[in-house]
DRENSE-739864 format. One record per residue: residue number from 1; residue in one letter; x, y, z of N, C-alpha, C in turn. Coordinates in steps of 0.02 Angstrom, whole numbers. Example, Ala and Ser with C-alpha at 12.3 -4.5 7.8 and 13.67 -1.06 7.14 Angstrom:
2
(1, 'A', (660, -284, 390), (615, -225, 390), (660, -165, 390))
(2, 'S', (642, -112, 354), (684, -53, 357), (645, 2, 394))
This chain:
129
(1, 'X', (4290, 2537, -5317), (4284, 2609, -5313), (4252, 2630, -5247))
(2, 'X', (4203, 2607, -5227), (4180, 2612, -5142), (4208, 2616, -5102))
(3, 'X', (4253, 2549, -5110), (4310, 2569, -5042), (4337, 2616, -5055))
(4, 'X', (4376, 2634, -5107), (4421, 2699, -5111), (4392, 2762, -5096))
(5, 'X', (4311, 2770, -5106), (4282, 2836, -5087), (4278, 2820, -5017))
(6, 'X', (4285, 2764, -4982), (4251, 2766, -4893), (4321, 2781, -4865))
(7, 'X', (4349, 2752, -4900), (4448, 2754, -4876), (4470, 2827, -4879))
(8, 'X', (4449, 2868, -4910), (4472, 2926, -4944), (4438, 2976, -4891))
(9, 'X', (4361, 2969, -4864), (4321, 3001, -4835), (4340, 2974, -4758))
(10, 'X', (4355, 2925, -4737), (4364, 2902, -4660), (4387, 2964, -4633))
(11, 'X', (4385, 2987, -4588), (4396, 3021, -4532), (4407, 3105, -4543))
(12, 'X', (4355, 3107, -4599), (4354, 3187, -4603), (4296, 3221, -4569))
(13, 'X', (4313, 3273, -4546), (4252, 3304, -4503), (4210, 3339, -4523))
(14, 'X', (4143, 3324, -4515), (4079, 3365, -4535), (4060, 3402, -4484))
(15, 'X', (4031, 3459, -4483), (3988, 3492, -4444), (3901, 3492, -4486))
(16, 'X', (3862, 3440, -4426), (3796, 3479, -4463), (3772, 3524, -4411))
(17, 'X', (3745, 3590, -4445), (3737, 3629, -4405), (3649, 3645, -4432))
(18, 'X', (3602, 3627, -4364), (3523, 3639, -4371), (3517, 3567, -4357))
(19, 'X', (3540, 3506, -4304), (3544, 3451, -4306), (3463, 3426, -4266))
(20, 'X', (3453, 3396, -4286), (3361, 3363, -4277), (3390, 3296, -4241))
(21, 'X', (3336, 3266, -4197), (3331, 3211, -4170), (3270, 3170, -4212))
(22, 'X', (3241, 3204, -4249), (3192, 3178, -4279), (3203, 3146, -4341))
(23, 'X', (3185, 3072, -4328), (3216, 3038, -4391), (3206, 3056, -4490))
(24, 'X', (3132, 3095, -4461), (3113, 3110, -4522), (3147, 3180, -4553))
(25, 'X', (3190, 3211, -4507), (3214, 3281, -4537), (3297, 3271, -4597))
(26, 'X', (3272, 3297, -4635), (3345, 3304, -4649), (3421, 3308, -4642))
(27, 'X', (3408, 3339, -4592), (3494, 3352, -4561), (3499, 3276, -4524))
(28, 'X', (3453, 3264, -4484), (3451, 3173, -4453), (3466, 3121, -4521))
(29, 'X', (3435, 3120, -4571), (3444, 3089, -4625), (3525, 3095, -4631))
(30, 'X', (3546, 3157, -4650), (3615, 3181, -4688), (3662, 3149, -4619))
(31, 'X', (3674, 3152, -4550), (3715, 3137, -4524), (3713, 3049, -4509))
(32, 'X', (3679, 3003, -4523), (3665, 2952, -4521), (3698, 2929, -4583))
(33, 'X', (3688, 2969, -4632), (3713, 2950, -4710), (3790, 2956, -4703))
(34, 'X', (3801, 3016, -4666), (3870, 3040, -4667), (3930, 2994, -4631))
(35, 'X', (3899, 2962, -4585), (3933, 2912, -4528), (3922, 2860, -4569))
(36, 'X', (3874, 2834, -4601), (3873, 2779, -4656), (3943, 2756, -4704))
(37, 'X', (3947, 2867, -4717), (4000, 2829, -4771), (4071, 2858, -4747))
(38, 'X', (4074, 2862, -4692), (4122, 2859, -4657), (4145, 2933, -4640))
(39, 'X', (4130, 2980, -4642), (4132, 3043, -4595), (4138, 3026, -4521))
(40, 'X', (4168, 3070, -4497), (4156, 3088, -4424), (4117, 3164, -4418))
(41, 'X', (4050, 3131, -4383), (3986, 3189, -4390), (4002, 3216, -4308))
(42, 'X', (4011, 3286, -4312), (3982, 3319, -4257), (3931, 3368, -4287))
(43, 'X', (3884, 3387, -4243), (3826, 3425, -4242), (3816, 3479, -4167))
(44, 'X', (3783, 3518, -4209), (3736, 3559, -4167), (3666, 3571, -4181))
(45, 'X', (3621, 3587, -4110), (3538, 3604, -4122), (3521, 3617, -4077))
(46, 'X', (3472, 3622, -4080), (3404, 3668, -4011), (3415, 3631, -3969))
(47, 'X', (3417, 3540, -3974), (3404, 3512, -3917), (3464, 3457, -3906))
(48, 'X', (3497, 3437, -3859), (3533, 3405, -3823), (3515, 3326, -3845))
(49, 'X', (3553, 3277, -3881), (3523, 3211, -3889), (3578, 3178, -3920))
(50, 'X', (3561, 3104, -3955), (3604, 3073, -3995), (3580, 3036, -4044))
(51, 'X', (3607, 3043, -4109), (3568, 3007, -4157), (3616, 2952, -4181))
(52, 'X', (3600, 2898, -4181), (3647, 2833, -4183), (3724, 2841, -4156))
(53, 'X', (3732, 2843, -4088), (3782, 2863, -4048), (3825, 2940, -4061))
(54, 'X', (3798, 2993, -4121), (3836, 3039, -4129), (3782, 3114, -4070))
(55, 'X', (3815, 3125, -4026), (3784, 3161, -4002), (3771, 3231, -4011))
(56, 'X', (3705, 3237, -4012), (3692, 3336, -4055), (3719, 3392, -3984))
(57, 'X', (3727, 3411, -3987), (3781, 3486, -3950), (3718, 3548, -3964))
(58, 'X', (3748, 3580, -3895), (3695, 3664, -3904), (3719, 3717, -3904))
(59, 'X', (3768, 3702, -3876), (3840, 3756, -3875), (3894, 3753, -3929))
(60, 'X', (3909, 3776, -3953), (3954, 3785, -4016), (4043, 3783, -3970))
(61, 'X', (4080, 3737, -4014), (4139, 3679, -3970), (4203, 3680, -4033))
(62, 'X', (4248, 3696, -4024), (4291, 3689, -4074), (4316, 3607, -4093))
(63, 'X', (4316, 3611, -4171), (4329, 3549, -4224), (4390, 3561, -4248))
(64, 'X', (4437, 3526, -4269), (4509, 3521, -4281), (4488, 3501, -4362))
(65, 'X', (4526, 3531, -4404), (4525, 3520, -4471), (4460, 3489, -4497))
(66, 'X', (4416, 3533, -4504), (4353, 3537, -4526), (4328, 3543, -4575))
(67, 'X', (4323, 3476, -4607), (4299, 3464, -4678), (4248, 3515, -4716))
(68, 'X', (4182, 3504, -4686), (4145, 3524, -4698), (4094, 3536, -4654))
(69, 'X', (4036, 3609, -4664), (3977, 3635, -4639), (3920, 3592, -4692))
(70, 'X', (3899, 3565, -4664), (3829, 3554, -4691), (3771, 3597, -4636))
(71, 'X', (3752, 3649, -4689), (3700, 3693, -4641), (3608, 3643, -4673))
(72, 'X', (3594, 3669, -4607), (3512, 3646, -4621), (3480, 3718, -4588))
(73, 'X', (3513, 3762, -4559), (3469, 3835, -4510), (3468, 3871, -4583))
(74, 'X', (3381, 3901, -4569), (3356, 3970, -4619), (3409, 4023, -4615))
(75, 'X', (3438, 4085, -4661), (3464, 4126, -4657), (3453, 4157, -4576))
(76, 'X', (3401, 4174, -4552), (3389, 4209, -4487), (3422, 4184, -4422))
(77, 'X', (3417, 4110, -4422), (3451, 4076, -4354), (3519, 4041, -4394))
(78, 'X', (3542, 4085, -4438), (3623, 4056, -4443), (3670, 4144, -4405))
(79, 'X', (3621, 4190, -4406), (3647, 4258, -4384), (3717, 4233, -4338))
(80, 'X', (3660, 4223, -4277), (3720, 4195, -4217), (3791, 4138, -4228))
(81, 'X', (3788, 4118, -4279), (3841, 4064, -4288), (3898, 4096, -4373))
(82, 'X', (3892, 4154, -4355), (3952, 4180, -4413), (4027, 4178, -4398))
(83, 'X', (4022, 4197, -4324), (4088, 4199, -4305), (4105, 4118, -4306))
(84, 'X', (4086, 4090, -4288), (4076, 4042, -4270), (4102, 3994, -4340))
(85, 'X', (4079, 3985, -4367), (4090, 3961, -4442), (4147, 3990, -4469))
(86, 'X', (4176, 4066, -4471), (4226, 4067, -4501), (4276, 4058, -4456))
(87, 'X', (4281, 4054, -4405), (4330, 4017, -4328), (4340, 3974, -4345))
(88, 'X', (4292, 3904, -4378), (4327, 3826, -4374), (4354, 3834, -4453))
(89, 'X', (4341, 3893, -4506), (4369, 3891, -4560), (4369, 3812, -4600))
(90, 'X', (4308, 3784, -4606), (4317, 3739, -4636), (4329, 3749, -4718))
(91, 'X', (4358, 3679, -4738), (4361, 3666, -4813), (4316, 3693, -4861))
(92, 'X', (4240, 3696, -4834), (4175, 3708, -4873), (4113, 3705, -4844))
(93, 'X', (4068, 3727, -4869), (4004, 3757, -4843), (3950, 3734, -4883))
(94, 'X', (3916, 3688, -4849), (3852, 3680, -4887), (3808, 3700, -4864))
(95, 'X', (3751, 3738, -4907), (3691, 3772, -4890), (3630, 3733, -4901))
(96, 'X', (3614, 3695, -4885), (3542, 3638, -4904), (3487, 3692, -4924))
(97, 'X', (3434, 3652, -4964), (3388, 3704, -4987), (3344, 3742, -4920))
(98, 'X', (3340, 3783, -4917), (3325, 3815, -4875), (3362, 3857, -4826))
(99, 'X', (3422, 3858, -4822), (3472, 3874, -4789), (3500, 3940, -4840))
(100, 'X', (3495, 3956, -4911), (3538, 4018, -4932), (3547, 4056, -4890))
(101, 'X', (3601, 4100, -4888), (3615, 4144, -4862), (3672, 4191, -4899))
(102, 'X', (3638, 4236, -4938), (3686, 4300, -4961), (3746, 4332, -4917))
(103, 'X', (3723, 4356, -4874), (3749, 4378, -4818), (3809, 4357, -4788))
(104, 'X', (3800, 4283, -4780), (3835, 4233, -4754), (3909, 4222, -4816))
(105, 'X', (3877, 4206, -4873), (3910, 4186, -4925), (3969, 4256, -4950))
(106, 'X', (3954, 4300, -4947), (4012, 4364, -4935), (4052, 4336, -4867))
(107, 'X', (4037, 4346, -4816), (4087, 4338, -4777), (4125, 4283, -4807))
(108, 'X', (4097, 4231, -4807), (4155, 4151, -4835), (4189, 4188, -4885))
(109, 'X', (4152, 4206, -4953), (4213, 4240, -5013), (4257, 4285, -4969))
(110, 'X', (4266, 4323, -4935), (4308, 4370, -4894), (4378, 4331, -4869))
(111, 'X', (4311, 4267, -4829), (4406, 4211, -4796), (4425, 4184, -4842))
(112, 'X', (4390, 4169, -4891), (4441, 4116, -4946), (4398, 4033, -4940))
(113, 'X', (4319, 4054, -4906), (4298, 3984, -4887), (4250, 3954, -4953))
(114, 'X', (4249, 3923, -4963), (4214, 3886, -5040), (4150, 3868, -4988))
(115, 'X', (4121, 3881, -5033), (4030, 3854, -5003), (3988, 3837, -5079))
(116, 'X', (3938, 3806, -5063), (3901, 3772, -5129), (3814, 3790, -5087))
(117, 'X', (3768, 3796, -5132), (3709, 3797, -5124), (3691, 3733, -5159))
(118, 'X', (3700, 3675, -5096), (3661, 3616, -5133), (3648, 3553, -5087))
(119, 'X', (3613, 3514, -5091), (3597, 3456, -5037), (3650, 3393, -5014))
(120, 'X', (3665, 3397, -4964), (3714, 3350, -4950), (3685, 3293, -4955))
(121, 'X', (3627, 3287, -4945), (3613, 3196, -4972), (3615, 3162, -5042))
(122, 'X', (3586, 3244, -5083), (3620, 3228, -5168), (3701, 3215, -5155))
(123, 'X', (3740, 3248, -5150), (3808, 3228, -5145), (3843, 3176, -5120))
(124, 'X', (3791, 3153, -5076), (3816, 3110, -5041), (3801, 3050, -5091))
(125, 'X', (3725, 3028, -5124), (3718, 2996, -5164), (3774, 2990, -5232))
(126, 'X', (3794, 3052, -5224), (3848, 3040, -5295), (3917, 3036, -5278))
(127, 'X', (3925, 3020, -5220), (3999, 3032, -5203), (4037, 3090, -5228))
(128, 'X', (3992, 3146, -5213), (4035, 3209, -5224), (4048, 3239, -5173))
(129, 'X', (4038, 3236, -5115), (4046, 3259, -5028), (4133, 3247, -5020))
């Protein structure tokens, strides 16, 4: 069954967006996990770096069939990245705790985008990602 979830997941694209260099942050956790189980992680964040060869971005870059948003930014610093998010129109939207966003979550119901309020490392633990 492993292989078939890593086989199934190979080469779909994540966006984490609020990406940390810091090993102890979450979103660093989640994209390490994500390349683990076979995602292709791109990211964005404050600062310019690479976390186990996937390099974090500061400028927002178009993704080709885009699995999924895994957000880690508070409602306030996701403002600037709306257009932005419904542009790459991904599959789905995850909001990690701390990340809700009302606001946000109307626009997605508007495009037709599915979003979840829930932790990508739980999911990831259950093979529900």
């Amino acid at each position: 069954m492993k292989q078939e979830y890593l086989k199934e997941k190979l080469m779909k694209n994540v966006l984490v967006l609020g990406a940390s260099m810091s090993e102890d942050r979450y979103s660093n956790i989640a994209m390490r996990k994500l390349k683990l189980k076979g995602f292709s992680v791109f990211s964005i964040g404050i600062k310019k770096g690479n976390v186990e060869s996937m390099e974090i971005k500061t400028e927002q870059f178009s993704i080709e069939n885009l699995y999924a948003i895994s957000v880690y930014l508070n409602a306030t610093n996701q403002k600037g990245y709306y257009d932005y998010i419904l542009q790459l129109k991904p599959e789905k939207v995850i909001f990690n705790p701390g990340s809700e966003n009302k606001e946000l979550e109307i626009l997605l119901d508007q495009q037709g985008i599915p979003y979840e309020e829930a932790c990508t490392l739980v999911l990831l633990s259950l093979n529900q990602l």
